[in-house]
Backbone as CSV, one residue per row, in Angstrom:
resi,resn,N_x,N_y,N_z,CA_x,CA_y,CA_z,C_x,C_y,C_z
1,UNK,2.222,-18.950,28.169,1.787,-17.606,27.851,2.593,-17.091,26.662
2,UNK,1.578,-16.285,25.902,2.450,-16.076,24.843,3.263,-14.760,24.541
3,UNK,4.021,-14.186,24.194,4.863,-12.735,24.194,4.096,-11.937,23.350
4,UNK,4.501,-10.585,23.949,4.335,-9.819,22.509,5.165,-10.237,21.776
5,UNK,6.215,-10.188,21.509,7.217,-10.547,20.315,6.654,-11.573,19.362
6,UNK,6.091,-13.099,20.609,5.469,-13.703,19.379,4.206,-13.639,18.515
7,UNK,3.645,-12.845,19.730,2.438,-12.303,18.852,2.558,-11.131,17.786
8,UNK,3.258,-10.663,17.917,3.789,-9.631,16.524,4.280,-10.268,15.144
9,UNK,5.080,-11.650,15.902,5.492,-12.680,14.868,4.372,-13.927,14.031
10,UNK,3.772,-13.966,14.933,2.462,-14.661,14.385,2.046,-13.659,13.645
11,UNK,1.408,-12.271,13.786,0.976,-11.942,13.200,0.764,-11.197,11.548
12,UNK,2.811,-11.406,11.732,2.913,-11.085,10.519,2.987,-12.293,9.465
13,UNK,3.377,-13.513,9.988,3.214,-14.204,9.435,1.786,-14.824,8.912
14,UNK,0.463,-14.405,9.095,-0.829,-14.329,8.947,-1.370,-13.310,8.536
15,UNK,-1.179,-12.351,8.184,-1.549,-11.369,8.245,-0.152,-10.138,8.002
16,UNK,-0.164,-10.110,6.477,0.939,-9.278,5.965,0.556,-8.134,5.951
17,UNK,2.063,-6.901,6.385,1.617,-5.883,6.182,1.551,-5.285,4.780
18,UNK,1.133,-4.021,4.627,0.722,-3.287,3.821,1.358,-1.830,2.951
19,UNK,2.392,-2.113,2.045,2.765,-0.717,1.908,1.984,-0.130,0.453
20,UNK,2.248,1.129,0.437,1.593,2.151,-0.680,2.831,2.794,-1.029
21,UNK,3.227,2.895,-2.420,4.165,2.822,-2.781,4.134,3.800,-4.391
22,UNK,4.004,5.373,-4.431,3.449,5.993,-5.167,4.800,6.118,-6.018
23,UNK,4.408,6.539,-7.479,5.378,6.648,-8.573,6.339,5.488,-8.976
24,UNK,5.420,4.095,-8.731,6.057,2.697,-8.842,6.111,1.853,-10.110
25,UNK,5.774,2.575,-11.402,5.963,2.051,-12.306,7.260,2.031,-12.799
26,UNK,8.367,2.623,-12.378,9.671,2.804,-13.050,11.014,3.081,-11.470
27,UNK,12.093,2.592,-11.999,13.305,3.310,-11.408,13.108,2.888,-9.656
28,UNK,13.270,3.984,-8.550,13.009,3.715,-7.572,12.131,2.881,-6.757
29,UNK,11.159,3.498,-7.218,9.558,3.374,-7.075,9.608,1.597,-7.116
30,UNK,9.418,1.139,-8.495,9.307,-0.405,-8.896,10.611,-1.332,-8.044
31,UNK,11.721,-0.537,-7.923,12.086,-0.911,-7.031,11.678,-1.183,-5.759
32,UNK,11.329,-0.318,-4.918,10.626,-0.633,-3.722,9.572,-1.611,-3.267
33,UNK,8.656,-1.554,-4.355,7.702,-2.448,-4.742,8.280,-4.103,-4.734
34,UNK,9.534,-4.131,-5.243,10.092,-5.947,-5.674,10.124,-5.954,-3.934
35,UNK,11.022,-4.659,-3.533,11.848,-4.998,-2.117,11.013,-5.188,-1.009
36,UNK,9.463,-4.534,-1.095,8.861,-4.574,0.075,7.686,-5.962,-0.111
37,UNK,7.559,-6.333,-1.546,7.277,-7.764,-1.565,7.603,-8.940,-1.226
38,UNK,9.715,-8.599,-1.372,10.173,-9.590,-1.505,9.947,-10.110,0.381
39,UNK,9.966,-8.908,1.135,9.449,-9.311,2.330,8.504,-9.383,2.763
40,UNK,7.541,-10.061,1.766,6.183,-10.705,2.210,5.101,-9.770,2.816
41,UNK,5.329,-7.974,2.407,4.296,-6.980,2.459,3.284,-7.613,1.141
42,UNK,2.376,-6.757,1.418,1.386,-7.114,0.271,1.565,-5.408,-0.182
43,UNK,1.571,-5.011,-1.575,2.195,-3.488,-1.654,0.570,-2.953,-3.069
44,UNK,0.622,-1.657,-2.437,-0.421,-1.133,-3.389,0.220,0.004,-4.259
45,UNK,0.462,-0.762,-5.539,1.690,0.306,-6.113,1.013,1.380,-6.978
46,UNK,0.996,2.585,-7.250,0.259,3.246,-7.904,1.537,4.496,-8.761
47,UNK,1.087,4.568,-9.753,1.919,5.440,-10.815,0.500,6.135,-11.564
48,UNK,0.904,7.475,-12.394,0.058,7.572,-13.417,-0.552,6.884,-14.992
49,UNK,0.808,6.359,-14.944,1.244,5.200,-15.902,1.746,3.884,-15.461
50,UNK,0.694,2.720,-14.862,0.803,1.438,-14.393,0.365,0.237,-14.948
51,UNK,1.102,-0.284,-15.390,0.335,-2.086,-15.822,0.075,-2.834,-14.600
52,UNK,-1.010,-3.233,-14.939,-2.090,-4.141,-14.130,-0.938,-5.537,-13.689
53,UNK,-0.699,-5.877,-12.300,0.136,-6.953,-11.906,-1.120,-7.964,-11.699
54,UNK,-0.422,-9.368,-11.957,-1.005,-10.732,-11.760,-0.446,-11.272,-10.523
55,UNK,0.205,-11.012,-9.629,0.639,-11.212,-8.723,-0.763,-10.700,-7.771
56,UNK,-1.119,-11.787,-6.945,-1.926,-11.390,-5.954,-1.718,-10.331,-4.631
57,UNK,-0.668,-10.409,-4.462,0.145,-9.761,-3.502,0.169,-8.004,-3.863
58,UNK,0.299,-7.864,-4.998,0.270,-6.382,-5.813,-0.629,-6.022,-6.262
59,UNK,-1.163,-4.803,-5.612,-2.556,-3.770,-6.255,-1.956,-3.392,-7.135
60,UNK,-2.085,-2.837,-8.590,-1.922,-1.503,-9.211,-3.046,-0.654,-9.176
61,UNK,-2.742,0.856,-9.009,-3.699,1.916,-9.145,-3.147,3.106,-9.850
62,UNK,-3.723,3.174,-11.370,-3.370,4.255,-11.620,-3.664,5.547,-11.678
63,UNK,-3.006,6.519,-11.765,-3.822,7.996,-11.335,-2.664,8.781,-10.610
64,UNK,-2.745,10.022,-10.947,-2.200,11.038,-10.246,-2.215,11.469,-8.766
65,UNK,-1.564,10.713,-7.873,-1.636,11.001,-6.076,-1.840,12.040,-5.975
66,UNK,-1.655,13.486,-7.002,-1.533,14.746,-6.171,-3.317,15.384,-6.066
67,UNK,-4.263,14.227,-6.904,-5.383,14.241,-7.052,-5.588,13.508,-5.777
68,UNK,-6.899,14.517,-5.189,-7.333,13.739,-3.846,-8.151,12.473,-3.705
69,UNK,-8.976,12.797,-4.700,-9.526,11.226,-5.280,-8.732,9.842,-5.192
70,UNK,-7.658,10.736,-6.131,-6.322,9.146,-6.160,-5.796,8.431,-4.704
71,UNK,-5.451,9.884,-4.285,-5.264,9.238,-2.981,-6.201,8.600,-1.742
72,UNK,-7.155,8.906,-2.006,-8.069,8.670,-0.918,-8.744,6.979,-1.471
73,UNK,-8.503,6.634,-2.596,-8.643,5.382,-3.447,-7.562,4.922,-3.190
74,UNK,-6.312,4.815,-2.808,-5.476,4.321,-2.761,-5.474,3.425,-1.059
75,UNK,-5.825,4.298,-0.115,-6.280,3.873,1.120,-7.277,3.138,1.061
76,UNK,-8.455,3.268,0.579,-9.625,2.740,0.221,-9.145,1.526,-0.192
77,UNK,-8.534,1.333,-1.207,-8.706,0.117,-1.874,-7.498,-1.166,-1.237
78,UNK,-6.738,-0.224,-0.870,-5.672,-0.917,0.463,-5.957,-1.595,1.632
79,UNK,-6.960,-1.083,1.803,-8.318,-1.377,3.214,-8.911,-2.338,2.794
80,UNK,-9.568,-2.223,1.821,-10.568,-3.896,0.991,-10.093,-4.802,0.564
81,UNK,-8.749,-4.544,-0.058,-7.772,-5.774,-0.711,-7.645,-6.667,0.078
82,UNK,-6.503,-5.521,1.371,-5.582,-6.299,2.006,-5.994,-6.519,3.747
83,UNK,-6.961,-5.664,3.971,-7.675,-5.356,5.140,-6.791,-4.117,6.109
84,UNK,-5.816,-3.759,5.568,-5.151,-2.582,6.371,-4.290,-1.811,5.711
85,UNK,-3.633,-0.660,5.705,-2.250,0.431,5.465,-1.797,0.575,6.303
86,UNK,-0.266,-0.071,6.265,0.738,0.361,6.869,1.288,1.391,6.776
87,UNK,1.722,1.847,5.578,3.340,2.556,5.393,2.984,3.064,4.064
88,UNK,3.601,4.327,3.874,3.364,5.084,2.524,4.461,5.531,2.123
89,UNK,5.104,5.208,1.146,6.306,5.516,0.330,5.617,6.373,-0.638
90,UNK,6.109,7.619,-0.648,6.189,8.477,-2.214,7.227,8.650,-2.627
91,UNK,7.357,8.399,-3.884,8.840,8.070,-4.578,8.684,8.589,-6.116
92,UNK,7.482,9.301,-6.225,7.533,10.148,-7.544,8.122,11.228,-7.818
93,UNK,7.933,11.801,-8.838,8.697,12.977,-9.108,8.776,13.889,-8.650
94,UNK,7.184,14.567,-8.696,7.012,15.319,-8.420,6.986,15.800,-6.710
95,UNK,6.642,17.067,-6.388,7.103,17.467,-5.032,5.432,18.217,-4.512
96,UNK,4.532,17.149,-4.186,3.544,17.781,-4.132,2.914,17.371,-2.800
97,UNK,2.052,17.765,-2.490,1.418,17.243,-0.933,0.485,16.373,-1.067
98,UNK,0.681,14.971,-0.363,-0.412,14.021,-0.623,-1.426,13.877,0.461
99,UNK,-2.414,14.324,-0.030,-3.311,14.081,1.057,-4.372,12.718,1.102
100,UNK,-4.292,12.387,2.429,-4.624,11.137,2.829,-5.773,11.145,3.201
101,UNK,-6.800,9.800,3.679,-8.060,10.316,4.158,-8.141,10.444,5.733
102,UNK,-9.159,10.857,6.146,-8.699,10.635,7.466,-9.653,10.011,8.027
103,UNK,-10.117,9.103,7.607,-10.959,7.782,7.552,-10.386,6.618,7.079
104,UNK,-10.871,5.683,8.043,-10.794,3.993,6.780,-12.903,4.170,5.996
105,UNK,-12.391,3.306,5.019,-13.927,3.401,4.487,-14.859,2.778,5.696
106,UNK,-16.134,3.430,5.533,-17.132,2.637,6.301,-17.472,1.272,6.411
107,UNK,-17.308,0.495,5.297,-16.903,-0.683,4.966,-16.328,-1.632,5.815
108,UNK,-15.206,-1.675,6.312,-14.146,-2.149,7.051,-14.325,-1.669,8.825
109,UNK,-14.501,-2.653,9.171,-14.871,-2.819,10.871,-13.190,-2.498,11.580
110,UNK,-13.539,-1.783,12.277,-12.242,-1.040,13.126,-11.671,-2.248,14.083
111,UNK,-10.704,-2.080,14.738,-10.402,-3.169,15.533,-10.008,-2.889,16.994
């Protein structure tokens, strides 16, 4: 029989989690991004100002989070990439309220 423990462990090892990781083109931000890769998250990094990564593992999305659009694309596209969102780091400058969706897209079968 198998544990939760190892089934948590299987599962990350199959099935990586997911962070969102806003204001990641520079300083903190891009930091977080190396750190939550380097542990085998798959990370959806978004800045207003972002270069496009070749790394499969890394979304870029650029656009302003404090725009609801941005954010609600940021989940969205986190959902289709990677098949889930974990964890949301905001690490930009600014001090604004991010609003999230409160949906996964229709797209993506619930579990």
């Amino acid at each position: 029989m198998t544990t939760p423990l190892q089934q948590a462990a299987d599962m990350e090892t199959t099935d990586p989690k997911v962070a969102i990781v806003t204001g990641a083109s520079q300083g903190i931000g891009a930091g977080l991004v190396e750190a939550y890769h380097r542990r085998n998250y798959a990370v959806v990094a978004n800045s207003r100002t972002i270069s496009t990564s070749h790394d499969p593992g890394v979304l870029t999305i650029a656009g302003d989070v404090a725009d609801p659009a941005t954010a609600e694309q940021l989940v969205t596209r986190a959902v289709q990439r990677f098949g889930r969102a974990d964890t949301l780091i905001s690490s930009d400058k600014s001090s604004h309220h991010i609003t999230l969706p409160s949906t996964l897209p229709s797209s993506v079968p619930s579990s």
